[in-house]
C-alpha positions in Angstrom: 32.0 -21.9 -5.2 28.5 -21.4 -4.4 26.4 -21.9 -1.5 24.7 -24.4 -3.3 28.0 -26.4 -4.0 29.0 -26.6 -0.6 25.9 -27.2 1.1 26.1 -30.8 -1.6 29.8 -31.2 -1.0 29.3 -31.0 2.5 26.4 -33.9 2.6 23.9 -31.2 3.2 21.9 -32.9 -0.3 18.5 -32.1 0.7 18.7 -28.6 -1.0 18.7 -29.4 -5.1 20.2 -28.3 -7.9 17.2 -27.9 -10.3 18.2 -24.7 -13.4 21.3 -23.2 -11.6 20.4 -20.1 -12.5 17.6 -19.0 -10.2 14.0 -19.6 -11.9 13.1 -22.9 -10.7 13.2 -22.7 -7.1 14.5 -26.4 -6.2 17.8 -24.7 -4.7 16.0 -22.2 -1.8 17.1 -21.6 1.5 16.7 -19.7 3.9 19.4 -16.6 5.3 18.6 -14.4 8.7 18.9 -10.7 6.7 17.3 -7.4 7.7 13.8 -7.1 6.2 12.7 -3.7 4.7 11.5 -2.7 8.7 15.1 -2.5 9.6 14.5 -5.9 11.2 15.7 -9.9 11.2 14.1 -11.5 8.6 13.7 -15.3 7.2 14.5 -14.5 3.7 14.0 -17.0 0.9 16.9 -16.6 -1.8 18.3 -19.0 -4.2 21.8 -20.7 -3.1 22.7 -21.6 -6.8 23.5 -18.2 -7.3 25.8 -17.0 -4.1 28.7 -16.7 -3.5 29.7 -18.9 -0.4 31.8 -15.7 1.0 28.4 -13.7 1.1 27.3 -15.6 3.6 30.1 -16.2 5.9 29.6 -14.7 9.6 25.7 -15.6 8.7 23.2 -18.4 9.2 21.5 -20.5 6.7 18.9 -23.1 6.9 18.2 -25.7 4.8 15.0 -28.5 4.4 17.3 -30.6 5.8 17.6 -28.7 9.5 14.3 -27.7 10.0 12.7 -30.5 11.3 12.0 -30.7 15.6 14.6 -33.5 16.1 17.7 -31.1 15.9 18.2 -27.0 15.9 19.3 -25.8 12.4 23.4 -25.7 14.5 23.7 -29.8 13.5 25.5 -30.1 10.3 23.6 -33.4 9.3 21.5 -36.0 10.3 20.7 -39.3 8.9 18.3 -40.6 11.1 14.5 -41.1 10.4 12.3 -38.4 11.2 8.8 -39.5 12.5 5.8 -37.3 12.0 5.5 -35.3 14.9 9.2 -33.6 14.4 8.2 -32.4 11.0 7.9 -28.5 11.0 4.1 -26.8 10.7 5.3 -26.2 6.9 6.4 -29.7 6.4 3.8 -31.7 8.1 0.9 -29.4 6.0 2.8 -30.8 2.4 2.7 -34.3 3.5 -1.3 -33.9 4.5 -1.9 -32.3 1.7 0.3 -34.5 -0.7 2.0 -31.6 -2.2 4.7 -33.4 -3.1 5.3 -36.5 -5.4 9.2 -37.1 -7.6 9.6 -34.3 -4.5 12.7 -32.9 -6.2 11.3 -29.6 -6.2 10.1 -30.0 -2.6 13.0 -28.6 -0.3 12.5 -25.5 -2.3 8.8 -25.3 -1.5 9.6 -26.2 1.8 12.4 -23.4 2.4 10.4 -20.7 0.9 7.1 -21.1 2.9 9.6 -21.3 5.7 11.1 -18.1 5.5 6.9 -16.5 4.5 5.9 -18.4 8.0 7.4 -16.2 10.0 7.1 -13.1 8.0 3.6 -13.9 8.2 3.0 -14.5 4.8 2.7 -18.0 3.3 1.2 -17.4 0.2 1.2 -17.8 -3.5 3.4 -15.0 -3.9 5.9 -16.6 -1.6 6.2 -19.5 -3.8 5.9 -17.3 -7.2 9.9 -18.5 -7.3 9.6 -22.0 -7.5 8.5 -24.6 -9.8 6.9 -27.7 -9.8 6.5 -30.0 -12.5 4.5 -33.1 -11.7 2.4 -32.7 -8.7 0.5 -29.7 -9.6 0.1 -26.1 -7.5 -3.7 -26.9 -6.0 -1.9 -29.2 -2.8 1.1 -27.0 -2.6 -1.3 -24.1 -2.1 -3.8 -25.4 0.2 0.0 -26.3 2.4 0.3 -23.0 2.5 -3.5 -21.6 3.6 -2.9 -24.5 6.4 -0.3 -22.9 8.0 -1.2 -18.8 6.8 -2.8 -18.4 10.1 -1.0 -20.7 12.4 1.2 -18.3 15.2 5.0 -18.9 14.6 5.9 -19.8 18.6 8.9 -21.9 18.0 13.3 -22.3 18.4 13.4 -20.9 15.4 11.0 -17.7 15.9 13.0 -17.4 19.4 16.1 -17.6 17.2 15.2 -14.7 14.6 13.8 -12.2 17.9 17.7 -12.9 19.2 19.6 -13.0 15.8 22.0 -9.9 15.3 21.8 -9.3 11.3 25.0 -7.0 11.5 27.2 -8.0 9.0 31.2 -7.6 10.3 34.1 -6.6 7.7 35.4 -9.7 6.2 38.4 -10.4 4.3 39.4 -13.7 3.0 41.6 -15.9 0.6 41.0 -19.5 -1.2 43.3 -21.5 -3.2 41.4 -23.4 -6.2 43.5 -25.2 -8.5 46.6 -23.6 -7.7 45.1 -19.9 -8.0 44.5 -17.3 -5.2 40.7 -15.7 -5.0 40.2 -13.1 -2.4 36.6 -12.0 -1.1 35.9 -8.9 0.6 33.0 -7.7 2.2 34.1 -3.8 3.1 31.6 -1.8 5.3 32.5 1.7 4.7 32.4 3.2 0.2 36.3 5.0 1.0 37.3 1.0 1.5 35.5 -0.4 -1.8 37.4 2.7 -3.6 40.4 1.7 -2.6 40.2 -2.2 -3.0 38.9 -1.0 -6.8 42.4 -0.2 -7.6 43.0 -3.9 -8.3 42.9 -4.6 -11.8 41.0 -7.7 -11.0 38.9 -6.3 -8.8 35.3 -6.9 -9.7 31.8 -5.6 -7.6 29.4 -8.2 -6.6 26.6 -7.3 -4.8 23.1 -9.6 -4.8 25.1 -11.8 -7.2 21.7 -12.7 -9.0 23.5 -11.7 -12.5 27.2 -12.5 -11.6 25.9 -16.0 -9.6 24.9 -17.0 -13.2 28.5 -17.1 -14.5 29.7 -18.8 -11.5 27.1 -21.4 -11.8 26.9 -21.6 -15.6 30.2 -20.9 -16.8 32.4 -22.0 -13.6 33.6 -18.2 -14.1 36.6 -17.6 -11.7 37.2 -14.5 -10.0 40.4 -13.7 -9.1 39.0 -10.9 -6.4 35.6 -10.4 -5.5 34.2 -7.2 -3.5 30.6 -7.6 -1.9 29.2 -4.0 -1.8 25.9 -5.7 0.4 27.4 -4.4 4.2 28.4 -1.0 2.7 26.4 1.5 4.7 26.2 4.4 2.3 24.9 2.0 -0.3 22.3 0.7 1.6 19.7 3.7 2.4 16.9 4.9 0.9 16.1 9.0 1.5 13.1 10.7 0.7 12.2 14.2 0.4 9.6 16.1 -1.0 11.9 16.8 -3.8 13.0 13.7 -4.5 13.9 10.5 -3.7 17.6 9.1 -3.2 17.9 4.9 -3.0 20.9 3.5 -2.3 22.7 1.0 -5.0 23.0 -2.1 -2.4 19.2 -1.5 -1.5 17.7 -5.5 -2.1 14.6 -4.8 -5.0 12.6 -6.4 -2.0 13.2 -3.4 0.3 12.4 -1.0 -2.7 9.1 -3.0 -3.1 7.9 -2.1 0.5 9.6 0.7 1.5 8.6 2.9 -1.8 5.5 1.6 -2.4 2.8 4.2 -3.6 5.4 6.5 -4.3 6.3 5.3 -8.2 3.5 3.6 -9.6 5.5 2.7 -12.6 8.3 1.2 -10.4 5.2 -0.8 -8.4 4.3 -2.6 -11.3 8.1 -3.2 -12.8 9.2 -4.4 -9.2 6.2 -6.8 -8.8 7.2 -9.4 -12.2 10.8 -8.4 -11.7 12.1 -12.3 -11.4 10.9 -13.8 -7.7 11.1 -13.1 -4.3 14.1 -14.8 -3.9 16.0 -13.0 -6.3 14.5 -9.7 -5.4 15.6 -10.4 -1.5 19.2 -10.2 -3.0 19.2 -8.6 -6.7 20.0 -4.3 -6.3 18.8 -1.1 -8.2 22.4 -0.6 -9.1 23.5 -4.1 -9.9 20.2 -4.1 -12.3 21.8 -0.9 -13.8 25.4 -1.3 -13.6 25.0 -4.8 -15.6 24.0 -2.4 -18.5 21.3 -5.1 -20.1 19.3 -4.0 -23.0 17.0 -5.9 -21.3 16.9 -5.3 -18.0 13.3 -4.4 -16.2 14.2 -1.6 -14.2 16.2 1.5 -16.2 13.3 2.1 -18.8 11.3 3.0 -15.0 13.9 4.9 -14.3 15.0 6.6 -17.8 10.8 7.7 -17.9 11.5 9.1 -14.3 14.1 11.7 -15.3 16.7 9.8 -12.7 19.9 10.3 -11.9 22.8 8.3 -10.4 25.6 9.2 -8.2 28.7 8.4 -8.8 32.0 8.1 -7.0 35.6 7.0 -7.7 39.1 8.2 -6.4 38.2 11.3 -7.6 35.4 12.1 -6.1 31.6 12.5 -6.5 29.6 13.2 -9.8 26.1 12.8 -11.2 25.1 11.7 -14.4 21.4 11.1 -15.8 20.7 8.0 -16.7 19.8 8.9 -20.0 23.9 9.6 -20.9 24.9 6.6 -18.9 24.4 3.7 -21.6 27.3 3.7 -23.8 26.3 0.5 -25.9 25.7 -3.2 -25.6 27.2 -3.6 -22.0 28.7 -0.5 -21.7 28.7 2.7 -19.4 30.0 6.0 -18.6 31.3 4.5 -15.6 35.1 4.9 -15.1 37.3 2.3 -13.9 37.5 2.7 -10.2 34.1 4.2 -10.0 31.1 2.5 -8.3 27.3 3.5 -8.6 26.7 5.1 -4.8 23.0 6.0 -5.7 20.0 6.7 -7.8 18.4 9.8 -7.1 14.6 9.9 -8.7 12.8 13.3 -8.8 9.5 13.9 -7.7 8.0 17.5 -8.8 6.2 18.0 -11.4 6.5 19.8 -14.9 4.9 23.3 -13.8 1.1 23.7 -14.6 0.8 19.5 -14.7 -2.9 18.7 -13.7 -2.2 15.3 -13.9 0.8 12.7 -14.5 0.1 9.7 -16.2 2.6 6.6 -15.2 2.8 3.3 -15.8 4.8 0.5 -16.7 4.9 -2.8 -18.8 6.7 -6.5 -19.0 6.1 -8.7 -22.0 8.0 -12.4 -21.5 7.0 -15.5 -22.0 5.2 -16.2 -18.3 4.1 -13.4 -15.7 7.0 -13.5 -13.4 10.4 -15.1 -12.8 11.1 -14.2 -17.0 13.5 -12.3 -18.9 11.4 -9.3 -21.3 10.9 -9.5 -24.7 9.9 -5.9 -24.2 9.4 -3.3 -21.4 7.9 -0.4 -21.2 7.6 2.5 -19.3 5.8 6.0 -19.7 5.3 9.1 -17.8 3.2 11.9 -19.3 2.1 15.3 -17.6 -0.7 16.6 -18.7 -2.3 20.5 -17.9 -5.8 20.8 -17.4 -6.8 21.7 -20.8 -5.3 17.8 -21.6 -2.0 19.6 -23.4 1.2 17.3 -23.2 3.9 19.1 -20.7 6.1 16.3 -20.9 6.5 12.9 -22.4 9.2 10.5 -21.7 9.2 6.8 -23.1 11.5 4.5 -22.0 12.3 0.8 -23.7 14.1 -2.4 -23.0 14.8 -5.3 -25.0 14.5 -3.0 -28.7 17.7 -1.7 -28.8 21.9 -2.3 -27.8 21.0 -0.4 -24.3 17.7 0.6 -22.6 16.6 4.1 -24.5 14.4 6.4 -24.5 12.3 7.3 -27.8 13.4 11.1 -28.0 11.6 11.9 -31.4 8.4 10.3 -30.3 8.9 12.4 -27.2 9.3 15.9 -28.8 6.3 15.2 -30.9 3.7 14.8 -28.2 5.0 18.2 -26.4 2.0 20.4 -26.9 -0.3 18.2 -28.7 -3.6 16.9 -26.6 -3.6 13.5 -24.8 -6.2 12.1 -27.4 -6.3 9.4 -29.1 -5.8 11.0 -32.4 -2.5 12.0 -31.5 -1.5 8.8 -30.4 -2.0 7.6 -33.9 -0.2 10.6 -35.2 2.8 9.8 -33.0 2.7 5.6 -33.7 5.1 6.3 -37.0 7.2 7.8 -35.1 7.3 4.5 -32.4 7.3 2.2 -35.1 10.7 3.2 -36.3 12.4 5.0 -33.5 14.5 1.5 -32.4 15.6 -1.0 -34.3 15.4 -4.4 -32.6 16.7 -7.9 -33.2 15.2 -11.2 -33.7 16.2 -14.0 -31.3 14.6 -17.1 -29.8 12.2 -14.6 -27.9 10.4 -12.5 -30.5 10.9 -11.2 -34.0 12.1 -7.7 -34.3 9.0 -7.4 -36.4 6.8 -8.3 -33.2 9.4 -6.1 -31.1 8.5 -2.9 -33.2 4.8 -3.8 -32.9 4.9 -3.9 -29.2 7.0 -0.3 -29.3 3.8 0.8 -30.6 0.9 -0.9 -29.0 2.2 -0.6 -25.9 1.5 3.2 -25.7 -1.2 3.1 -27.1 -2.2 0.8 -24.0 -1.2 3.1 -22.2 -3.6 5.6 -23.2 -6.6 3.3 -23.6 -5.8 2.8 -19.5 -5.3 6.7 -18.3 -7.9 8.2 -21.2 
């Protein structure tokens, strides 16, 4: 089941079950994990879509065990709480009435939580959760009341003390007569051989793989959380290139690599919310093999590569020969995704590189694309094209790269003229569907006018 489930089943009602599947917020708690610093963290993160064996060995707090009456250890107290025993976070949404059906309250509640003691209550801390009748002005003034208030508290004593090492863990359930198994290894030569399973199957935020346990009531016979695995969870940087392990949360990515990948800045920043990017992974976001996941057209414009590993041993494989078709890889049974490995030179004689990417949806954040973008162009300094490399989501069976569009630019100057040259070329390199999103007529369209935003932006 899911942490959600069991924090209702177990009377624990105060969290809610708004969407189940991680956009509206109304389910948020709040986990002890290591922050991007290497340190213990409050994180916000949605319990509708976790496992409850990724969390075993670790604490979580709800709206219901935050209050001054009782440390976060009692399982559940019906008694009245009187003003004064409200948390700083609490007692700022009842002054500022920033709550009215209050259903999507707890969520509020848990998510300025965890920013309180990061230091950071904000609208971006709350760019997760939705409210649908009281209105954002109260719920944001809540949280400029307690942005500068110092965090001096049993729960700011409990993070300084909280150990976030996670211990191997190995378990079984019965559920309707069935045996599931959940294993959290620490070490990649123990996920290899726990692979061998034929039901084996890798979970590691569980952002994508939460949905079919909330949605679908998907059973997993054997589950193998790749989160404590060391060599999947480090992020290397040279001045070659730069090496990010596939278990590295998007949030660590966001503030660990910032500066370094302008392209993979923007992406990261309307990639979902800060809940899900405290649990959802570079490889998981890969390894799901979406046409319309946000992050490999960043990548397939960055020239990167992944690692790979199985029983056999190591290989590498751009990402460019890694998409097989809708939902499938290269990757071989028994084989995880250790690493992505994103280069940093550039083209020889480049003057300048041009980077940037884009996310079309329906609303800014917390929304799946209709179309993403990304581009990377080195330029010399007479303005010649060195290199061109445009990568799509959402236009085709797998994220893809438009090759012909790409050989045309080579040599050609970075003018405007020869972005209209090339736009034929853009218009009919993919050939995208019509859903309840967009048209394929409007996908094309975007193919195109996206670069040529591009350009107006870097000319």
């Amino acid at each position: 089941m899911t942490l959600l489930e069991y924090l209702r089943l177990s009377g624990r009602a105060g969290t809610k079950e708004g969407c189940g599947d991680g956009d509206c917020g109304a389910c948020t708690v709040a986990l002890i994990g290591e922050g991007a610093d290497g340190q213990p963290h409050y994180q916000a993160v949605n319990s509708c879509l976790i496992p409850l064996g990724a969390v075993a060995g670790r604490q979580v707090l709800t709206a219901d065990g935050i209050t001054n009456c009782h440390l976060p250890k009692a399982a559940f107290v019906k008694e009245p709480v009187t003003a004064d025993q409200l948390h700083p976070v609490q007692a700022a949404m009842v002054e500022t009435g920033g709550s009215q059906c209050g259903y999507c309250t707890p969520g509020f509640i848990m998510s300025l939580f965890a920013a309180y003691y990061d230091g950071t209550p904000d609208d971006l801390s709350v760019e997760g959760n939705l409210c649908r009748c009281t209105g954002y002005i109260p719920i944001r003034r809540a949280a400029q009341m307690v942005a500068d208030a110092a965090a001096q508290d049993q729960f700011s004593e409990q993070l300084v003390s909280a150990s976030t090492d996670l211990v191997p863990l190995a378990y079984t359930t019965q559920n309707n007569g069935h045996s599931e198994r959940f294993y959290r290894p620490t070490q990649l030569s123990d996920v290899l051989e726990l692979l061998q399973h034929p039901d084996a199957t890798l979970v590691a935020g569980a952002t994508d793989l939460g949905l079919e346990m909330s949605w679908h009531r998907q059973q997993y016979p054997m589950l193998i959380s790749l989160e404590a695995v060391a060599e999947l969870n480090q992020i290397h940087q040279t001045d070659e290139l730069v090496e990010i392990g596939a278990a590295v949360p998007l949030s660590h990515i966001e503030t660990n690599l910032h500066g370094v990948f302008p392209s993979l800045d923007e992406m990261i920043h309307w990639f979902a919310a800060r809940q899900v990017r405290n649990r959802a992974t570079l490889g998981g976001n890969i390894g799901t093999a979406s046409p319309i996941g946000d992050l490999p057209p960043v990548l397939l414009s960055l020239d990167a590569v992944l690692k790979l590993a199985g029983s056999g041993g190591e290989r590498t494989l751009p990402l460019a020969d890694f998409f097989t078709g809708y939902r499938q890889t290269e990757l071989q049974p028994g084989e995880v995704i250790v690493s992505v490995q994103i280069p940093k030179a550039l083209t020889p004689g480049t003057d300048r590189r041009l980077s940037q990417s884009y996310k079309i949806g329906k609303r800014g954040t917390d929304d799946i694309s209709i179309v993403a973008a990304a581009f990377v162009v080195d330029v010399d300094g007479e303005n010649q094209i060195l290199q061109a490399r445009l990568g799509y989501g959402g236009v085709a069976a797998t994220p893809a790269r438009a090759i012909a569009a790409e050989e045309f630019l080579l040599g050609k100057p970075w003018t405007m003229a020869t972005v209209q040259a090339v736009k034929p070329l853009l218009q009919e390199a993919f050939t995208p569907l019509t859903d309840l999103r967009g048209s394929a007529e409007y996908r094309k369209r975007l193919v195109v006018n996206l670069f040529e935003k591009f350009f107006v932006e870097f000319s």
